[in-house]
C-alpha positions in Angstrom: -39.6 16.8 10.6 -36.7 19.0 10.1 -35.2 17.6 12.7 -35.2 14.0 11.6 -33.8 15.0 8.4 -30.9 16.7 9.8 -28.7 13.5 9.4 -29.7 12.7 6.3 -28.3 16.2 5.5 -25.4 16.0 7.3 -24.4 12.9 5.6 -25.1 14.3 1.9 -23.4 17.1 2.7 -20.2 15.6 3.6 -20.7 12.9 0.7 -21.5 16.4 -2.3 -17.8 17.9 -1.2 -15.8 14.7 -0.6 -16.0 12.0 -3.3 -13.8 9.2 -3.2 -10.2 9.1 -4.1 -10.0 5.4 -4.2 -8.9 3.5 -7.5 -11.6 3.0 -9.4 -12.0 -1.1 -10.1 -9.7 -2.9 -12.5 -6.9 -0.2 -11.6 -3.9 -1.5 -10.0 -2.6 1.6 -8.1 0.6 2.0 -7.0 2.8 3.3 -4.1 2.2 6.9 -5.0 -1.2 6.8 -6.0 -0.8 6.3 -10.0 -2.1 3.9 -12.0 -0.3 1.1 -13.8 -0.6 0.8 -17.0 1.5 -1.5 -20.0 3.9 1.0 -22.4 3.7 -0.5 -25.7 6.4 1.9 -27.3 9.1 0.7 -25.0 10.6 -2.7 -24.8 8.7 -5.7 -23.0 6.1 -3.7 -22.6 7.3 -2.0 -19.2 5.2 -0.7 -16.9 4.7 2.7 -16.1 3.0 4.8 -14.5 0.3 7.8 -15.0 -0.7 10.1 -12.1 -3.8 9.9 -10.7 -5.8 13.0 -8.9 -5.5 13.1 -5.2 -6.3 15.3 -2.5 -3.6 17.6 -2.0 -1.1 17.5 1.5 -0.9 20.8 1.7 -4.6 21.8 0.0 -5.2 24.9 2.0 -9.2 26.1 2.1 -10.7 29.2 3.9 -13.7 29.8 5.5 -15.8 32.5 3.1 -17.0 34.6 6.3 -20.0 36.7 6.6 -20.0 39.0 3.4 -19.1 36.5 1.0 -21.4 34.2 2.1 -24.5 36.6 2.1 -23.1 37.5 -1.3 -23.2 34.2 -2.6 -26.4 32.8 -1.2 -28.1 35.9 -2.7 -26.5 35.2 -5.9 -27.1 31.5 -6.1 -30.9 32.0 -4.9 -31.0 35.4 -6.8 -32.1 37.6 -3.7 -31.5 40.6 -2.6 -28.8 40.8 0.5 -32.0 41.3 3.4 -34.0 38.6 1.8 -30.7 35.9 2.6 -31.4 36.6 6.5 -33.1 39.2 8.2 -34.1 39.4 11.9 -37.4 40.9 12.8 -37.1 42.7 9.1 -34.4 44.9 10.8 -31.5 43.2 11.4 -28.5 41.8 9.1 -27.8 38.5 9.8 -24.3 38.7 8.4 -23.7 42.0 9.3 -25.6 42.3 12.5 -26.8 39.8 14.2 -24.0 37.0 13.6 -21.4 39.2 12.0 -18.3 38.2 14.4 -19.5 34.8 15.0 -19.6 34.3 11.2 -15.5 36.0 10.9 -16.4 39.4 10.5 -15.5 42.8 12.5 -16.3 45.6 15.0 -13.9 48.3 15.0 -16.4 50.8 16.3 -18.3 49.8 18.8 -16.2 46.4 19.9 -13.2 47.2 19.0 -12.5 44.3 17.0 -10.2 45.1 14.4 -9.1 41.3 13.5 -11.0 39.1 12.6 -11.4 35.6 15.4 -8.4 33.5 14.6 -10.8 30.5 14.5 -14.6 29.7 13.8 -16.5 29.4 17.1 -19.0 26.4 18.4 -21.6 28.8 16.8 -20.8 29.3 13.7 -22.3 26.2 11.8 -25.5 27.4 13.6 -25.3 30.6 12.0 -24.6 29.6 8.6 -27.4 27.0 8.3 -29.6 29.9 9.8 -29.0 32.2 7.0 -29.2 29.3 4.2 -32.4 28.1 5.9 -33.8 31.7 5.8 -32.3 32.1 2.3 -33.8 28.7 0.6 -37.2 29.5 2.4 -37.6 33.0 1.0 -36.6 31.3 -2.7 -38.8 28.1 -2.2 -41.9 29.9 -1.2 -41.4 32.4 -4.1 -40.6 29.6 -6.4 -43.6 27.6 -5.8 -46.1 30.7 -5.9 -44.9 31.8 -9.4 -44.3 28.6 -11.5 -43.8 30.1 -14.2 -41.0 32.8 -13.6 -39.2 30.8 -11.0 -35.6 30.4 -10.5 -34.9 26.9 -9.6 -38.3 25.2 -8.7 -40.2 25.8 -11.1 -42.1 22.9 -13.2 -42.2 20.5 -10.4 -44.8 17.7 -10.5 -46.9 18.7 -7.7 -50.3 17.3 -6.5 -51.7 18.4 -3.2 -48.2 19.7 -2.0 -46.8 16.9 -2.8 -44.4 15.6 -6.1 -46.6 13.3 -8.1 -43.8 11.4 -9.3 -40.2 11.9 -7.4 -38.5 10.0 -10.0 -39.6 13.0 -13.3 -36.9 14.1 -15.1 -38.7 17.5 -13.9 -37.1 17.0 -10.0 -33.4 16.0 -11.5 -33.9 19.3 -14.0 -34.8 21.4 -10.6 -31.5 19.6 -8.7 -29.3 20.7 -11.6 -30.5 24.4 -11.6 -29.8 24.5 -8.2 -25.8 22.8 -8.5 -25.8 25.1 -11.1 -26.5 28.6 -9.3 -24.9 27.2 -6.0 -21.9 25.3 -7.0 -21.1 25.9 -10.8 -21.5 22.3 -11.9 -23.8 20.1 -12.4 -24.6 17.7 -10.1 -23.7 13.9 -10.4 -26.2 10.9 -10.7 -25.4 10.0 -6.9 -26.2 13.8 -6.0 -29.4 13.8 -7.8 -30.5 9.8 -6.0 -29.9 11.5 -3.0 -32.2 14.9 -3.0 -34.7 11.6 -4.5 -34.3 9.5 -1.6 -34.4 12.8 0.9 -37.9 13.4 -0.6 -38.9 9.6 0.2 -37.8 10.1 3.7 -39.7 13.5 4.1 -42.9 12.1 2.4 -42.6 9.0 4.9 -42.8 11.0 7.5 -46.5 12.5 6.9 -45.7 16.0 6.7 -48.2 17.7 4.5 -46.3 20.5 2.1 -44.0 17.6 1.9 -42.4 19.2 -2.3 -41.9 22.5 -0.2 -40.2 21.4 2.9 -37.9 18.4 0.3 -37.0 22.0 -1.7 -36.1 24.0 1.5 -34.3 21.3 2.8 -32.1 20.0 -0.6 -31.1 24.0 -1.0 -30.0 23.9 2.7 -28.1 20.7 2.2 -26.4 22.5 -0.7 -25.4 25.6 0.4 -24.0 24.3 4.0 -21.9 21.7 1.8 -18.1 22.0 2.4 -18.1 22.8 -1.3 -20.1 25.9 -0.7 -18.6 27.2 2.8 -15.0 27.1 1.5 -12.7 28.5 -1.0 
């Protein structure tokens, strides 16, 4: 199952942290990306123009690395730092087990005292390891104690499954999480998509179908561009 969902999470992913920039319709854009609009204060009405919000040329964004990203998956999920990713209940994923894939350092014992200049093949591997381990541990705790749960709680479940995907109980549990994760609120697009992931889960046949749609919208949310980068 998880892995026929994969592209339906890659593709929200990419869609939560780049909206369109296109003119919206009934704009007439211009050359550099304003919008034209009639000046009633100035003779003949001329046409001007008001700027309209692109993408930056020379937007610069940084990878958050190991610590900060164990920092805010714990703070978005509320966890502790071991609960984010943990091997064998020994071992730090970020500060262990994929500390220099994920940009950190070794001085010590590897003698790494840089960080890697770039991210290797790896690294999205490791970072949708420890938000996979991260949105389990909060899911499973979630659903076991309704009522002081952080973001799932209230769902409409029947036989580990959402009696009705459409409740305004499911968009309330989306928000919470955009919320914690990403400091907004998520968008009426954002919310039909974690809908239509359910459908595709439920189709499927899989049996704890409300868990696995919860562990698999956090994971789409904290891999998201949005979340990764600063």
């Amino acid at each position: 199952m998880f892995r026929k969902t994969y592209a339906v999470l890659a593709l929200s992913s990419f869609l939560y942290a780049c909206p369109s920039a296109e003119p919206t319709p009934g704009d007439n854009p211009t050359r550099d990306g304003g919008t034209s609009v009639d000046d009633p204060n100035r003779d003949g009405g001329v046409t001007t123009t008001t700027p309209s919000f692109l993408a930056s040329e020379k937007g610069s964004v940084r990878f958050k690395r190991n610590r900060r990203i164990q920092a805010d998956f714990a703070t978005a999920l509320d966890l502790n730092d071991a609960a984010v990713c943990n091997e064998l209940g020994q071992y730090s994923c970020a500060d262990f087990i994929h500390r220099i894939t994920l940009g950190g350092v070794e001085a010590y014992v590897q003698g790494l005292n840089e960080p890697l200049p770039f991210t290797s093949v790896t690294t999205p591997l490791a970072v949708e390891r420890m938000a996979l381990f991260a949105c389990r541990e909060r899911v499973t705790t979630d659903l076991a104690d309704s009522d002081n749960a952080r973001i799932w709680g209230g769902l409409p479940l029947a036989n580990g499954a959402l009696a009705d995907v459409e409740a305004e109980e499911v968009a309330a549990a989306v928000q919470r999480l955009y919320q914690r994760a990403l400091l907004r609120n998520p968008t009426p697009d954002e919310v039909a998509h974690h809908r239509q992931l359910y459908r595709d889960i439920e189709a499927d046949g899989q049996p704890n179908a409300a868990r696995d749609w919860a562990i698999l919208s956090c994971h789409a949310v904290l891999t998201s561009m949005e979340s990764l980068f600063y």
